[in-house]
C-alpha positions as CSV (number, residue, x, y, z in Angstrom):
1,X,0.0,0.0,0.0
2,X,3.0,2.3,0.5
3,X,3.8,1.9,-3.0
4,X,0.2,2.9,-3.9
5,X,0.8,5.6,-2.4
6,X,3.9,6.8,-3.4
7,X,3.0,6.1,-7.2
8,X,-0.4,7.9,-6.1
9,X,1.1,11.2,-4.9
10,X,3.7,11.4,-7.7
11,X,0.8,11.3,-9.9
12,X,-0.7,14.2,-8.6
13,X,2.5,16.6,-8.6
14,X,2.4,15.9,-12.5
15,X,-1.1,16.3,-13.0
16,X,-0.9,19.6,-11.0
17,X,1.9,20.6,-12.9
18,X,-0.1,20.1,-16.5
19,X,-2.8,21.9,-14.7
20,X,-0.3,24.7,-14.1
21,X,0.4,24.6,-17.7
22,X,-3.5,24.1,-18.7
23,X,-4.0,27.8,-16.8
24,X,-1.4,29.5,-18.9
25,X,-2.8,28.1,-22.0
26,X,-6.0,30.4,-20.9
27,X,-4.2,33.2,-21.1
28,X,-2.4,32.5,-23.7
29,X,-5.7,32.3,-26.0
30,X,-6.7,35.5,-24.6
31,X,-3.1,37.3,-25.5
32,X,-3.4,35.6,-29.2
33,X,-7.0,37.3,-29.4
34,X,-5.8,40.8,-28.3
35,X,-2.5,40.6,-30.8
36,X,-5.8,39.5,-33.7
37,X,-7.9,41.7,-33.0
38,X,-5.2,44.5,-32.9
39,X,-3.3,42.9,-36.1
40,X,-6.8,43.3,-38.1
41,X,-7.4,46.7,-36.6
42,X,-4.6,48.0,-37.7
43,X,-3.9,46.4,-41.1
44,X,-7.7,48.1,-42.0
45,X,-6.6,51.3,-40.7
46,X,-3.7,51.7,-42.5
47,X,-5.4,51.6,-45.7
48,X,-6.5,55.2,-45.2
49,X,-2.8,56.4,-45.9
50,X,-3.4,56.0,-49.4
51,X,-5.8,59.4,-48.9
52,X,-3.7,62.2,-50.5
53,X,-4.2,65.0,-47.6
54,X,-2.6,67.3,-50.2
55,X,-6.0,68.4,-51.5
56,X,-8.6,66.9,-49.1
57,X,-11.0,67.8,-47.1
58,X,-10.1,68.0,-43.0
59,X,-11.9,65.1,-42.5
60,X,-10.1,63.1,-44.9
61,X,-6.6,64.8,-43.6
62,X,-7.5,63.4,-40.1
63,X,-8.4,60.0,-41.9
64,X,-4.7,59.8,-43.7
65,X,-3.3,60.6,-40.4
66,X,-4.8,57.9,-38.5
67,X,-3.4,55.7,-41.1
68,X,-0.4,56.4,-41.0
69,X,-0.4,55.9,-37.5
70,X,-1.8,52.8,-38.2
71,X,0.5,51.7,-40.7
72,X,3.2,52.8,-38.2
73,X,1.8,50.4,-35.7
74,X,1.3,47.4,-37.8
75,X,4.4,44.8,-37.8
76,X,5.2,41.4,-38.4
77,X,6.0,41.3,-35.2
78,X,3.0,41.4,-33.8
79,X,1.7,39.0,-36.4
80,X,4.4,36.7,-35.5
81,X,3.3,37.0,-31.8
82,X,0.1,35.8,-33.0
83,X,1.1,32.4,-34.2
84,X,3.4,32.1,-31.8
85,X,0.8,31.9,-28.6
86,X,-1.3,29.6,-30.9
87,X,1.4,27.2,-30.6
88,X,1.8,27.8,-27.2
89,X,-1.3,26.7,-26.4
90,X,-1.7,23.6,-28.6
91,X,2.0,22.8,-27.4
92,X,1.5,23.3,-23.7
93,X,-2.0,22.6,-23.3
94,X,-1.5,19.2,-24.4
95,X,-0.9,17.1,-21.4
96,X,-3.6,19.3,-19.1
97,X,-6.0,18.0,-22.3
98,X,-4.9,14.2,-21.9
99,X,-5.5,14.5,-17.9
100,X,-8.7,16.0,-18.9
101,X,-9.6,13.6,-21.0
102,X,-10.3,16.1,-23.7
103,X,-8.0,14.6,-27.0
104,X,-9.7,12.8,-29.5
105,X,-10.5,9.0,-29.4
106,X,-11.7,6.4,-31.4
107,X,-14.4,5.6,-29.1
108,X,-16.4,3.7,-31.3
109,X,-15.5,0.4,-28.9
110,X,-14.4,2.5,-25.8
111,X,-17.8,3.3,-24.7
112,X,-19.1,-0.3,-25.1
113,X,-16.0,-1.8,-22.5
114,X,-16.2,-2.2,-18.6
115,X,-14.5,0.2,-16.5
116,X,-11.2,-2.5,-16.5
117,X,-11.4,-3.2,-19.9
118,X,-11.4,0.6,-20.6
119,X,-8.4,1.1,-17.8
120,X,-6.6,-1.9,-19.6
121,X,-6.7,-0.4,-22.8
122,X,-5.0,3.4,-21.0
123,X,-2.7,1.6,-19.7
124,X,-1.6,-0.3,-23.4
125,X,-2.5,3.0,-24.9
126,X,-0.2,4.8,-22.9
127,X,2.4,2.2,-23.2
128,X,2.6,1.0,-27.3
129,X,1.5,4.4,-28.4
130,X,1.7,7.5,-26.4
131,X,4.9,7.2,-24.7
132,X,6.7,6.3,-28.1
133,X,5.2,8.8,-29.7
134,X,6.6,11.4,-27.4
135,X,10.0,9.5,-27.2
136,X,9.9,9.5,-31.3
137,X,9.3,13.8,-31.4
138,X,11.8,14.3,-28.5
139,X,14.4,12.8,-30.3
140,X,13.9,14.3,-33.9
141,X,13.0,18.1,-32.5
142,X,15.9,18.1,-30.8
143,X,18.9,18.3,-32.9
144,X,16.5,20.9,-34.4
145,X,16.5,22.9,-31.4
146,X,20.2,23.0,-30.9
147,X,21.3,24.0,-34.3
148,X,18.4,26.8,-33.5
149,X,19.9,28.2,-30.3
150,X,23.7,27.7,-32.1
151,X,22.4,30.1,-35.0
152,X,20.1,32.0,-32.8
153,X,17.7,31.4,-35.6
154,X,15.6,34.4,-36.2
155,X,12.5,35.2,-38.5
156,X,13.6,35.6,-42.1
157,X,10.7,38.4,-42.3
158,X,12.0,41.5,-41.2
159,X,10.6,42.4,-37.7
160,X,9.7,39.2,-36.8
161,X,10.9,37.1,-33.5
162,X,13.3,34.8,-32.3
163,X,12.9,30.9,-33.4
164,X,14.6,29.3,-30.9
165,X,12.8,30.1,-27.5
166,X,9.4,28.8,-29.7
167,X,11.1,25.8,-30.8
168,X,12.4,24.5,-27.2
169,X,9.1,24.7,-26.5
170,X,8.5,21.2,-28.9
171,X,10.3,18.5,-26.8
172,X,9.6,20.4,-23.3
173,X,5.9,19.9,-24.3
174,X,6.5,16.4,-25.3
175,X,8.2,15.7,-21.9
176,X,5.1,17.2,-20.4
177,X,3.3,15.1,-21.9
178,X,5.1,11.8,-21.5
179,X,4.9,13.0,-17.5
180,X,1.1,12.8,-17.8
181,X,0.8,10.3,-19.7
182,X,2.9,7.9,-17.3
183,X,0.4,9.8,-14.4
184,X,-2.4,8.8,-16.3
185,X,-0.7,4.8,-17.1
186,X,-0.5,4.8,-13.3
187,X,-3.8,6.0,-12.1
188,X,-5.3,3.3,-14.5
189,X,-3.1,0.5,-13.1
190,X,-3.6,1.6,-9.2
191,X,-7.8,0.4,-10.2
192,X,-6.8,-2.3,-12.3
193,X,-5.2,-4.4,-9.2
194,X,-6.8,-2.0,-6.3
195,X,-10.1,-1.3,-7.7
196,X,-12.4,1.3,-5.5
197,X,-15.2,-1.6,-5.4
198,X,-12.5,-3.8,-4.3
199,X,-11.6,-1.3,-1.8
200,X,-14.3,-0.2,-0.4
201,X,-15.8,-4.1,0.2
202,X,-12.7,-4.3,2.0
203,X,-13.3,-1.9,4.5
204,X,-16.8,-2.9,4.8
205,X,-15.9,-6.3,5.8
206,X,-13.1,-5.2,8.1
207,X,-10.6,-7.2,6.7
């Protein structure tokens, strides 16, 4: 039982950890929205510098001037900073998504199995096909990731961001998500050979 335990509470440091990482997605999406909502502002703005203020009206004058300060204001790098907390969040957000159980399954089986038969299948799930799967994208982002910081790889569009702090974001997610999804593998083997029914008859009884 003290192993139960042990495995038990390491379980929930990860899982509060992808939470942690699950709460900054939320912001995240709202930062991405803002830079949107701003990128399209200004990029509609700025067509009213094309108004000649040479020979307009005052109204028109103050309609050129706007944008050009509009014009001013736009930059890839804001664009880039769009993208760039979009990838955040489906990078990050994905082990708080598998402790949610919120990615996508073929479920057309799933839903028929008992509660062991479905905890069986996690836990060969987790084994044959997640885990190797984030072993598999470790390994071949991260040569990527140190030519990036060797080059300091930047945006070939003038303005633009850094590469290589959004790139060493790929295998830390992965990581993440290998965490959780050895969490997860672990939660589902605790009820496969201590199941709560099990458990709870047990204390009934007194045994």
């Amino acid at each position: 039982m003290i192993l139960d335990e042990v495995i038990s509470a390491s379980a929930s440091r990860i899982e509060k950890v992808s939470d942690f990482f699950g709460k900054m997605t939320w912001y995240c999406t709202l930062l991405m929205v803002i830079a949107g909502a701003y990128n399209a502002i200004v990029r509609s703005l700025a067509g009213w510098a094309h108004i000649d203020p040479s020979d307009a009206s005052t109204f028109k004058r103050v309609l050129h001037w706007i944008g050009e300060v509009a014009r001013q204001g736009s930059s890839n790098t804001f664009i880039e900073i769009q993208w760039y907390f979009f990838s955040l969040i489906f990078l990050m957000g994905a082990a708080h998504a598998l402790k949610a159980g919120a990615h996508v399954r073929v479920d057309i089986f799933y839903n028929r199995l008992s509660r062991r038969a479905k905890a069986w299948t996690n836990v060969l799930g987790t084994l044959i096909f997640l885990l190797p799967f984030c072993a598999l994208m470790i390994g071949t982002s991260w040569p990527a990731v140190t030519d990036s910081w060797a080059r300091l790889e930047g945006s070939p569009d003038p303005g633009g961001l850094p590469r290589y702090p959004l790139l060493t974001i790929i295998p830390l997610a992965f990581i993440l998500l290998m965490a959780q999804g050895l969490a997860f593998a672990a939660r589902e083997a605790l009820y496969l050979f201590h199941p709560p029914e099990l458990n709870h008859q047990i204390k009934e009884n007194g045994i």
